[in-house]
Each structure stands twice: as C-alpha cells, then as structure tokens.
mmCIF file of the C-alpha atoms, coordinates in Angstrom:
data_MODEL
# 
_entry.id   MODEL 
# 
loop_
_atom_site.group_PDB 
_atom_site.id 
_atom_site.type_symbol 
_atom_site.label_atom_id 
_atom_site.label_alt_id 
_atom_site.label_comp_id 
_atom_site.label_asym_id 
_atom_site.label_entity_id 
_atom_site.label_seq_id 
_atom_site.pdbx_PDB_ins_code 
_atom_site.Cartn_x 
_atom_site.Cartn_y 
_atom_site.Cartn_z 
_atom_site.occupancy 
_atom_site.B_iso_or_equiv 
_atom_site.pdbx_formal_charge 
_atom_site.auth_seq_id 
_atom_site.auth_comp_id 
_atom_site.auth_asym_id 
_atom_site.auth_atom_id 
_atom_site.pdbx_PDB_model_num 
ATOM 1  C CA . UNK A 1 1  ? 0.000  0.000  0.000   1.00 0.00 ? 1  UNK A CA 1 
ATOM 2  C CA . UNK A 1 2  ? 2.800  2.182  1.255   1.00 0.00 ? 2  UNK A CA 1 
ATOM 3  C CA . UNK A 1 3  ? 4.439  1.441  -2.445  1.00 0.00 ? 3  UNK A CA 1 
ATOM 4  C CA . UNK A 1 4  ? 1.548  2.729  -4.648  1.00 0.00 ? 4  UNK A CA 1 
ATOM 5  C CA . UNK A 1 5  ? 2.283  5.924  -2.972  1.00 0.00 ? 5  UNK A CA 1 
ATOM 6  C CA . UNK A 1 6  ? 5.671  6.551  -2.777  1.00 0.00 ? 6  UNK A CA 1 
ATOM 7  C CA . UNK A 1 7  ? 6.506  4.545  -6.424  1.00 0.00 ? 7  UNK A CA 1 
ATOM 8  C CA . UNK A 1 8  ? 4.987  7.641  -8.500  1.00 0.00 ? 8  UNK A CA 1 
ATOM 9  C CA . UNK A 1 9  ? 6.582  10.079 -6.327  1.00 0.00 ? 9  UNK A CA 1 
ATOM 10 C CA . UNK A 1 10 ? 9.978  8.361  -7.220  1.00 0.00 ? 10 UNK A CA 1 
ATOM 11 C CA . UNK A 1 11 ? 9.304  8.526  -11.048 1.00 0.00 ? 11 UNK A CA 1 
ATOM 12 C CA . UNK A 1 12 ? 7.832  11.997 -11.326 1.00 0.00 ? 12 UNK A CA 1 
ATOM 13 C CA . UNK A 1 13 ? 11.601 12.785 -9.401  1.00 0.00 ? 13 UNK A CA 1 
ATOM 14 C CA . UNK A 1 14 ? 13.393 10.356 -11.941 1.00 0.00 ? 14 UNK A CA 1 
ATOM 15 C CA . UNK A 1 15 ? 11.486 12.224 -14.571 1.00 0.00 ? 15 UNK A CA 1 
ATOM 16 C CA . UNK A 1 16 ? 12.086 15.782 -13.641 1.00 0.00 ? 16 UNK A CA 1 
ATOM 17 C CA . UNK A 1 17 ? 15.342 14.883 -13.360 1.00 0.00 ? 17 UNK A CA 1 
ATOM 18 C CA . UNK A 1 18 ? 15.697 13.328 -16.705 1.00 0.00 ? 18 UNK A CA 1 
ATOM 19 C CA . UNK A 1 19 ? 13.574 16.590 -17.917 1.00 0.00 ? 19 UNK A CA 1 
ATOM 20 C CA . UNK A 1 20 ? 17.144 18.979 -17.981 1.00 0.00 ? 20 UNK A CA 1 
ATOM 21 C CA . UNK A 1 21 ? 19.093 15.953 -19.913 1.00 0.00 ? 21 UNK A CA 1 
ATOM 22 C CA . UNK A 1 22 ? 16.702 15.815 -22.572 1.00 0.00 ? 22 UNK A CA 1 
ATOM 23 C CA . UNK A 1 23 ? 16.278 19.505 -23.359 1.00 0.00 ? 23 UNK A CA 1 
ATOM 24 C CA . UNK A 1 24 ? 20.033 19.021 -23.402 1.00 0.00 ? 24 UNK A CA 1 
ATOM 25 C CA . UNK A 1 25 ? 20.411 16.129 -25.898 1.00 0.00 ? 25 UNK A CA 1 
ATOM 26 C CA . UNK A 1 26 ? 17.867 17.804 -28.087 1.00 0.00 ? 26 UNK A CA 1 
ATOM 27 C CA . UNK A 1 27 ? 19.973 21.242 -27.742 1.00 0.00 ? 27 UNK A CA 1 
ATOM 28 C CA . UNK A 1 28 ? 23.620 19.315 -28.812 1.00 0.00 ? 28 UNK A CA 1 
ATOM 29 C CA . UNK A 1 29 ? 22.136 17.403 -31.812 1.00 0.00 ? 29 UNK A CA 1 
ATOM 30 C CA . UNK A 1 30 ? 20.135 20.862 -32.792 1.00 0.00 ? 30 UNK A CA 1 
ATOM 31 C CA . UNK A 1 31 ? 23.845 22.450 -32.699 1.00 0.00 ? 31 UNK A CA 1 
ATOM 32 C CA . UNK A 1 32 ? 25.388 19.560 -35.117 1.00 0.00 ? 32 UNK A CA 1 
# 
C-alpha cells in the first residue's frame, strides 16, 4: 500500500530529473 504511494513520487523525481538531460540532448544534436 505504502508502495503505490511513494513509487509515483519516485518517477515523477526520476522524470524531472531526466527533464534537464533531454532539453540538453535535443539542444547538442540541434547544434550539429
């Protein structure tokens, strides 16, 4: 029960983490 709570909490942080990275990627391979 505990884990249906916190497991979205972890992947919205994965994902807002990832967020930064992939503006990134698409901002390198806009520059080649």
């Amino acid at each position: 029960m505990l884990q249906d709570e916190v497991y979205p909490l972890i992947q919205q942080k994965l994902v807002s983490r990832q967020q930064p990275l992939a503006i990134l990627a698409k901002y390198f391979s806009a520059r080649d």
